[in-house]
C-alpha positions in Angstrom: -55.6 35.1 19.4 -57.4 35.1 15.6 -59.7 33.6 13.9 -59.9 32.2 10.2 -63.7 31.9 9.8 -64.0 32.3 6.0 -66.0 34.7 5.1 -66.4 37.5 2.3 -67.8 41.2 1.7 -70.0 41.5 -1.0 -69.9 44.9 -2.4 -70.6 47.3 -5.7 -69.7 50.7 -7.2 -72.4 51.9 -5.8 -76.3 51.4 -4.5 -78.9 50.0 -6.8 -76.2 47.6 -8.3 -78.0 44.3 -6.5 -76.3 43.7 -3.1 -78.6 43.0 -1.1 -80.1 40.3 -3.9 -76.8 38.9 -4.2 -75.3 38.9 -0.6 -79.0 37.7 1.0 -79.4 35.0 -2.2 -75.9 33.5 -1.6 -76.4 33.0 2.1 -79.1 31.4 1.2 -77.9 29.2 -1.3 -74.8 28.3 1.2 -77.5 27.4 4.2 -79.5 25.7 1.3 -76.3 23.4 1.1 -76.0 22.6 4.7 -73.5 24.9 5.7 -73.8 27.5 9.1 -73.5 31.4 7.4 -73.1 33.8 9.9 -74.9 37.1 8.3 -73.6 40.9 8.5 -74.0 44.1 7.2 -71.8 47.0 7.0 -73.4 49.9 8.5 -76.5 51.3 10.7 -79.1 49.5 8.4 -82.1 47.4 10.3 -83.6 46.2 7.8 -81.3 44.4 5.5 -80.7 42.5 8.5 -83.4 41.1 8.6 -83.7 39.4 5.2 -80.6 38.2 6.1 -82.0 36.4 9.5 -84.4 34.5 6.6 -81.7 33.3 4.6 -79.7 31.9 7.4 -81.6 31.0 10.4 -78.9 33.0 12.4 -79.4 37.0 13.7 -78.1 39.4 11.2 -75.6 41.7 12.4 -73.8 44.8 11.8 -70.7 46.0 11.7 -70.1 49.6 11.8 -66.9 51.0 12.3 -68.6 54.7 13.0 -71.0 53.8 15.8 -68.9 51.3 17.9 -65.1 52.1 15.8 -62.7 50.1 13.7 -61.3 48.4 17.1 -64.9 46.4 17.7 -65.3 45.6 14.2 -63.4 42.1 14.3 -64.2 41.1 17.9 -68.3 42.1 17.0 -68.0 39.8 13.8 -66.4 37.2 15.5 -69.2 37.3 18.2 -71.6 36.8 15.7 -69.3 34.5 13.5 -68.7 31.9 16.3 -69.9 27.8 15.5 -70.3 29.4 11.7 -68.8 27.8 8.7 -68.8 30.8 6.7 -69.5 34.3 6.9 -70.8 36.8 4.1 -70.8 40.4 4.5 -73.0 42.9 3.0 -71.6 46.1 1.8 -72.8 49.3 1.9 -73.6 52.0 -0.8 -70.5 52.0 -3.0 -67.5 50.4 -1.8 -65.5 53.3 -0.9 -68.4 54.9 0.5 -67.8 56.0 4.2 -68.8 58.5 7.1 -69.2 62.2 5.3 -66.0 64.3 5.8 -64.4 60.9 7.5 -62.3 59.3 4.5 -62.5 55.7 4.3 -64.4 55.5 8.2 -67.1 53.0 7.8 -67.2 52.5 4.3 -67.2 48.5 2.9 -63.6 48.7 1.7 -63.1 49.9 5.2 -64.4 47.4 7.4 -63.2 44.5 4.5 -60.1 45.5 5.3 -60.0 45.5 8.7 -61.6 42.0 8.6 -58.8 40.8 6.0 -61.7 39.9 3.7 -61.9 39.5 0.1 -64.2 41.7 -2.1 -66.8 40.6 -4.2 -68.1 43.5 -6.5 -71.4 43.3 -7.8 -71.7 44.7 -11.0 -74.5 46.3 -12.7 -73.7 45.2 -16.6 -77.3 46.7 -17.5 -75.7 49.6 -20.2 -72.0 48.5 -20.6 -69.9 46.0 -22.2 -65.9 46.4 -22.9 -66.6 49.5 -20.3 -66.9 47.1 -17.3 -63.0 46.2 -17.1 -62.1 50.1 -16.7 -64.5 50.1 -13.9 -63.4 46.8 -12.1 -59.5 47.9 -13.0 -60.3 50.9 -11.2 -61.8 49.8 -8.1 -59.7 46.9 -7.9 -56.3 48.9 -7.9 -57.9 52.0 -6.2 -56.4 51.0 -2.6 -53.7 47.9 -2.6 -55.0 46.4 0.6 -58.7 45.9 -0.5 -58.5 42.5 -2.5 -61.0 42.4 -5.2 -61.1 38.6 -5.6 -64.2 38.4 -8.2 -67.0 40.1 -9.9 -70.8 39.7 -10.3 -72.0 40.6 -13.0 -75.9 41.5 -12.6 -78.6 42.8 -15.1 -76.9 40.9 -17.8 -79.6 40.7 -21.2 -78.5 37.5 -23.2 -75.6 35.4 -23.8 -73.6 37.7 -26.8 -73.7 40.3 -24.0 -72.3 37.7 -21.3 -69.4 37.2 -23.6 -68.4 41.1 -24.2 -68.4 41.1 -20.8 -66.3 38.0 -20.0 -64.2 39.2 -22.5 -63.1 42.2 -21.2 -62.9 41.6 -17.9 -60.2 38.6 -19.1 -58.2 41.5 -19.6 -58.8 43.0 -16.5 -57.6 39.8 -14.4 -60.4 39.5 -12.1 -62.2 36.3 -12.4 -66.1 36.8 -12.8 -67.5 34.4 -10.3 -71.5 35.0 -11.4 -74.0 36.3 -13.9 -77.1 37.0 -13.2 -79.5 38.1 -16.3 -82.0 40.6 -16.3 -85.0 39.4 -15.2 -87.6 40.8 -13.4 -87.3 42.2 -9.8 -87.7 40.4 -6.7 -90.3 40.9 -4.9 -88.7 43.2 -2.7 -90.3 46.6 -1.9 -88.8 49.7 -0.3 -89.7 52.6 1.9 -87.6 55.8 2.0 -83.9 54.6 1.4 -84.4 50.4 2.1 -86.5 47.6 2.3 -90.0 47.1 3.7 -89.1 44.9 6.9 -89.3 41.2 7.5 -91.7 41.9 10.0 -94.0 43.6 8.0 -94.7 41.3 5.3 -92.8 37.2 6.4 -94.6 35.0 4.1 -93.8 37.4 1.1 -89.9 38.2 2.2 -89.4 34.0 2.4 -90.8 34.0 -0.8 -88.2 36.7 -2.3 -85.4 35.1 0.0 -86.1 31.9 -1.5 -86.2 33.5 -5.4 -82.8 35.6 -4.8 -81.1 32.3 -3.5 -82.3 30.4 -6.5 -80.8 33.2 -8.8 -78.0 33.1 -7.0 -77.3 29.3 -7.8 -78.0 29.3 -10.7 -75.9 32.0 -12.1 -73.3 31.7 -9.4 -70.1 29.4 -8.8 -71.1 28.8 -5.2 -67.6 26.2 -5.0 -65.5 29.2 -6.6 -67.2 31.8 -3.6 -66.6 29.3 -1.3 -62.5 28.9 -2.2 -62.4 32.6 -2.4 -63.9 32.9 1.5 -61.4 30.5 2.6 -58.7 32.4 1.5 -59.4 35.9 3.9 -56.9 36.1 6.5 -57.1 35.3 9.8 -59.2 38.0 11.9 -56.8 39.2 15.1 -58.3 39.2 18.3 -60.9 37.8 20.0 -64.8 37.6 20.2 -66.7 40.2 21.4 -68.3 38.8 25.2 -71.9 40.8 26.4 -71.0 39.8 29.9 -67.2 41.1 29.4 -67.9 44.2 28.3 -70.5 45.0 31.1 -68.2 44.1 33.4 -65.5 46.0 32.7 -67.9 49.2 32.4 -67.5 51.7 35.2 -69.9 51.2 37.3 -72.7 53.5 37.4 -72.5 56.5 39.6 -75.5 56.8 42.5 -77.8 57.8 43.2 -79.4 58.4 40.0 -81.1 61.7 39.5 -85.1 60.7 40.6 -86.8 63.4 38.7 -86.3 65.6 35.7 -82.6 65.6 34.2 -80.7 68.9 34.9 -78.9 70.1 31.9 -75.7 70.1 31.9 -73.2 72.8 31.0 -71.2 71.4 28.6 -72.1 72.5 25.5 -72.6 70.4 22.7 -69.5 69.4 21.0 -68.3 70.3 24.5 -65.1 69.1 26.1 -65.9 66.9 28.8 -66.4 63.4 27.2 -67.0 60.3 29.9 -63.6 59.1 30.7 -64.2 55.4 32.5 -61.2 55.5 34.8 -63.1 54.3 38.0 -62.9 51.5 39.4 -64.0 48.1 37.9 -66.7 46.3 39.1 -68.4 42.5 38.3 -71.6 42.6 36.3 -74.7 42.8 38.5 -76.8 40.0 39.0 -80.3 39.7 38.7 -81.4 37.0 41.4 -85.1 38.2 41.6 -85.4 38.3 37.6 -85.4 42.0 37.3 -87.9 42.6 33.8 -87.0 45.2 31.2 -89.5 45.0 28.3 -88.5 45.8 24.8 -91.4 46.7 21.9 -91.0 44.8 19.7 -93.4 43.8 16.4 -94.5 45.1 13.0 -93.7 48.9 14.3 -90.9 48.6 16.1 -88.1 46.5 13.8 -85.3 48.5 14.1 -82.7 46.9 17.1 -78.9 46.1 17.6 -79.3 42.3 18.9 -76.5 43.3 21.1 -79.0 45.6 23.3 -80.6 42.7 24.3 -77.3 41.1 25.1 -76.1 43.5 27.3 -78.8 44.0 29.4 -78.8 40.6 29.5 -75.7 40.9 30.8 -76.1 43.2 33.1 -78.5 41.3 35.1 -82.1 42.0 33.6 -84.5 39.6 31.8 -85.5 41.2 28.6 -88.9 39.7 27.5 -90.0 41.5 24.2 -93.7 42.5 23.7 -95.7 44.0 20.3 -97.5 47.2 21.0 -99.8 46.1 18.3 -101.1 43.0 20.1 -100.3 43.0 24.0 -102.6 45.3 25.8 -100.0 45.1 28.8 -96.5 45.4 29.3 -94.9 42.2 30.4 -95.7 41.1 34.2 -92.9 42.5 36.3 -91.5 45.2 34.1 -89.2 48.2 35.7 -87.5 49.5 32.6 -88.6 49.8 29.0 -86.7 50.0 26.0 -88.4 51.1 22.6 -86.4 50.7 19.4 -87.2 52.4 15.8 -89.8 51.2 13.1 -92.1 52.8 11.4 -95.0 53.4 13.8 -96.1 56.0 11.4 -97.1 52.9 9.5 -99.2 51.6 12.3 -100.3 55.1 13.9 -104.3 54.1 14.0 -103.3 50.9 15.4 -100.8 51.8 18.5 -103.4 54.8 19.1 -106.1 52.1 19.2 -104.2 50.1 22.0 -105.6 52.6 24.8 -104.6 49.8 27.3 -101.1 49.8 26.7 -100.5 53.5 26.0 -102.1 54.2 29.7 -99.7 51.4 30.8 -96.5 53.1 29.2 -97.7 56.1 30.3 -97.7 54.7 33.9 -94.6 53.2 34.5 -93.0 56.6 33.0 -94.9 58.3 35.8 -93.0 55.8 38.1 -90.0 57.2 37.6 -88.6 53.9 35.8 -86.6 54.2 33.2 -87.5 54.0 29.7 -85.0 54.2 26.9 -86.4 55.4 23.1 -85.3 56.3 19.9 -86.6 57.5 17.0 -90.0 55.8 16.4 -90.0 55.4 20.2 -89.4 59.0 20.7 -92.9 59.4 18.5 -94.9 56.9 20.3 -94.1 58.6 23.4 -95.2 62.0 21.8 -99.2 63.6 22.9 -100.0 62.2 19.2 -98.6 61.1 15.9 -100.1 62.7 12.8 -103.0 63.9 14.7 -103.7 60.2 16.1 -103.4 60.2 20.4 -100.2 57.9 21.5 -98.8 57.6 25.3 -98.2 61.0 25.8 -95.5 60.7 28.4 -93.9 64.0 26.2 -95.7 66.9 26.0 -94.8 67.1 22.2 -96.8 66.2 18.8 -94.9 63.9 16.0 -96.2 64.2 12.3 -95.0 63.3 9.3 -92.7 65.2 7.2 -91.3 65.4 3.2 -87.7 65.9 4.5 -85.6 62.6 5.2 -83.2 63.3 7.5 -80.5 61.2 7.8 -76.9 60.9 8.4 -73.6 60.0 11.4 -74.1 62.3 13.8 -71.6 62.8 16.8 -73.4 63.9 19.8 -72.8 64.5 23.8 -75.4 63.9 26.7 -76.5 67.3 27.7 -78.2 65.7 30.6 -78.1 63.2 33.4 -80.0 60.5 32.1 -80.8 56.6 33.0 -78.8 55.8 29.9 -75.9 58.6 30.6 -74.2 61.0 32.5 -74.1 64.6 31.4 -70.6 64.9 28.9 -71.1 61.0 27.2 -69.9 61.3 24.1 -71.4 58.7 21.4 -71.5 58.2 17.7 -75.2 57.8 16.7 -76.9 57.8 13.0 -80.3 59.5 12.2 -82.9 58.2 10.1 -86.9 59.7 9.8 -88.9 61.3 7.8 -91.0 62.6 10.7 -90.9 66.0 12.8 -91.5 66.9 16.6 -92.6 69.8 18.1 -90.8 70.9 20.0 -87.7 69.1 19.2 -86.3 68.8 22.8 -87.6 69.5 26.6 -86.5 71.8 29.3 -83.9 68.6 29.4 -82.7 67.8 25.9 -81.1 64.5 25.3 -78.1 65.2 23.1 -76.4 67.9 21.8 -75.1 67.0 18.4 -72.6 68.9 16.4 -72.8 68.6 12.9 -74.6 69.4 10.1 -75.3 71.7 12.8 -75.2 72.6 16.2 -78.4 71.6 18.1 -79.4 70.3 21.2 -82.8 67.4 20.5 -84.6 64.7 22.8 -86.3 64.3 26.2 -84.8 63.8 29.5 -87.4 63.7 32.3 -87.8 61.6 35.1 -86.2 57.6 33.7 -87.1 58.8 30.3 -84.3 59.4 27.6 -86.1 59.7 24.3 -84.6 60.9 21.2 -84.3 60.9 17.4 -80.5 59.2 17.2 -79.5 55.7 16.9 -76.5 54.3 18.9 -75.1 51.5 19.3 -74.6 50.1 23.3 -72.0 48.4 21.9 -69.6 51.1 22.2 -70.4 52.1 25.5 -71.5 48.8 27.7 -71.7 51.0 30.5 -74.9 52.3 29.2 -76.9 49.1 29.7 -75.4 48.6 33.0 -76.6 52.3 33.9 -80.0 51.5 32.3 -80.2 48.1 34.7 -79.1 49.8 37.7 -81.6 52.7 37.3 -84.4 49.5 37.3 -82.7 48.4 40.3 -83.1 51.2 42.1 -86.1 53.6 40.6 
């Protein structure tokens, strides 16, 4: 089975060159015309994402052949891809930029490739002229099976300089599809290594959407884009199904542990990965609509829509709530699912909600399970820069100068709701925050590069920790998580 949605990657020698202003601005501009743009983004980003979501109407999505490998990367774009006319996909640092020490692995030339997409580099023209066409030459003909199809030229400062530029790249042979001049920036402002999200400031990020897709159009031969997306190959395979995948997950082994994790003996990096060669059993139904609540909000942005799908999937109601606003958890709950943010942001606020931190608290007493990462990990914590939070780990968050971030590959060190001791899963790390300690008597993960450490929370249903994954790659996780509700 394939698929010939057309579709293109938009990507640039490197970051800073106007990608995001180009790829969000041209989905834009296509929606603006009536057409159905299915968004992605190469990568572990959040927040792009989410400008993306504006532009379209549509969820962003990623694709990242690290978290969830090359083999989900077409069926997870054709998921999000299906009923769309057209699909544009946002790159990721430069295009040749992958996983450290991993080659091409989840770089944009990477995943174009693997999606039979044509390349459109966005060039920052800012301090060049005749220089441009070595640069295009060289990341054109630097692999034979990434196409190049066109170039943007961004930054450019008048019409003489539009003409070196034309010029040279005539010689090159790669049409320039788009010039955008140098004018003054977006209204787009960013926080560590991205953009403020959506969430945090809507009216002001419609505004910029709605300024980047009128740049786009008017510098931009949207008909010439459009002719160049029609031309990818056809993707093989098919769509990516929530329901599928749970399905064919091994089915949870029971009973669950029903108090703290025991650690497991495998160290990390260990050898005993989870090898799902039991037998197969159908997705389990939810007839008394079992409630799993995921935070939701200014403070916690950061979620992979396919979460919600698969536990969807596997039989729960997910009903989001905003830890800013609901003094509650929703009626019914018996699992809870906190994603990243930045609830450093909003620390006086979520340490303000006593209601809801003594509820969190609560249902972690229960036993029920409770899934967090990274800025759920810290709301979780006795306090965050000195202001109380829910306390369900005796540990204290603050902020830090250090940004870590990076791939990591990591293996459950302990039973968990989400995991049984030996799961191996790709993960990415991104805070600039600390906790003390950095794991309980039953860590989470034990990660093995840059170096070996074990990090995170297992106690009672509680798995909290600093790394992002993606359930994608491992369905059987939500189906563990939905079980443990079930049954805890």
């Amino acid at each position: 089975m394939t698929s010939s949605v057309p579709r293109l990657v938009i990507a640039a020698p490197s970051s800073g060159s106007g990608k995001t202003t180009v790829a969000t601005g041209l989905m834009a501009a296509l929606a603006g015309r009536g057409l159905a743009v299915s968004p992605h983004k190469v990568g572990p980003d959040y927040i792009d994402p989410g400008y993306h979501a504006l532009a379209t109407g549509r969820v962003g999505r990623n694709l990242d052949a690290y978290l969830c490998g090359p083999e989900l990367v077409g069926p997870l774009f054709l998921h999000g891809a299906r009923g769309c006319d057209i699909a544009v996909v946002e790159g990721v640092m430069g295009l040749y930029d992958g996983a450290a020490g991993e080659g091409e692995l989840a770089s944009t030339a990477h995943v174009a490739k693997v999606l039979r997409a044509p390349v459109v580099l966005v060039v920052d023209a800012s301090s060049q002229s005749r220089s441009v066409a070595a640069l295009v030459h060289g990341f054109a003909s630097w692999d034979p099976e990434v196409r190049v199809g066109g170039v943007i030229l961004n930054k450019v400062a008048s019409d003489r300089h539009e003409e070196l530029l034309r010029e040279a790249l005539d010689q090159a042979g790669v049409p320039v599809l788009g010039v955008l001049r140098r004018v003054a920036q977006v209204d787009t402002p960013s926080r560590h290594l991205g953009l403020v999200p959506v969430a945090e400031r809507r009216a002001a990020a419609v505004d910029a959407v709605a300024a980047m897709a009128a740049q786009v159009s008017d510098g931009c031969d949207l008909e010439a884009l459009v002719a160049l997306a029609r031309s990818a190959g056809a993707v093989p395979g098919a769509a990516w199904d929530a329901a599928a995948a749970v399905a064919s997950s091994p089915p949870p082994p029971l009973p669950f542990p029903s108090s703290r994790g025991s650690a497991s003996s495998t160290p990390p990096g260990g050898s005993a990965p989870w090898t799902p060669d039991r037998p197969e059993g159908p997705s389990p139904q939810s007839p008394d609509g079992l409630v799993v609540a995921v935070a939701g909000g200014s403070a916690f942005t950061f979620s992979y829509a396919e979460h919600a799908e698969l536990l969807s999937a596997a039989g729960a109601r997910v009903v989001p709530f905003d830890p800013l606003r609901d003094e509650q958890l929703p009626e019914g709950t018996r699992g809870l699912v906190i994603g990243g943010g930045f609830p450093e942001v909003y620390a006086s606020e979520l340490s303000a909600n006593e209601p809801l931190r003594k509820a969190v608290a609560a249902l972690a007493e229960t036993g029920a399970p409770v899934a967090a990462e990274c800025a759920g990990l810290l709301y979780l914590c006795r306090e965050l820069d000195g202001q109380p939070m829910c306390g369900v780990l005796d540990a204290a968050a603050r902020m830090s100068e250090r940004l870590t971030l990076g791939y990591r590959d990591a293996v459950a060190v302990s039973d968990s709701a989400l995991a049984e001791a030996g799961t191996r899963m790709r993960a990415h790390e991104f805070h600039r925050t600390v906790v003390e300690p950095g794991s309980g008597a039953a860590p989470a993960w034990g990660v093995r590069a840059p170096q070996r450490r074990v990090e995170g929370f297992v106690q009672q249903g509680v798995h909290a920790s600093y790394l992002h994954t993606h359930w994608a790659a491992q369905p059987g996780v939500a189906r563990r998580f939905v079980e443990r509700c079930r049954t805890s």
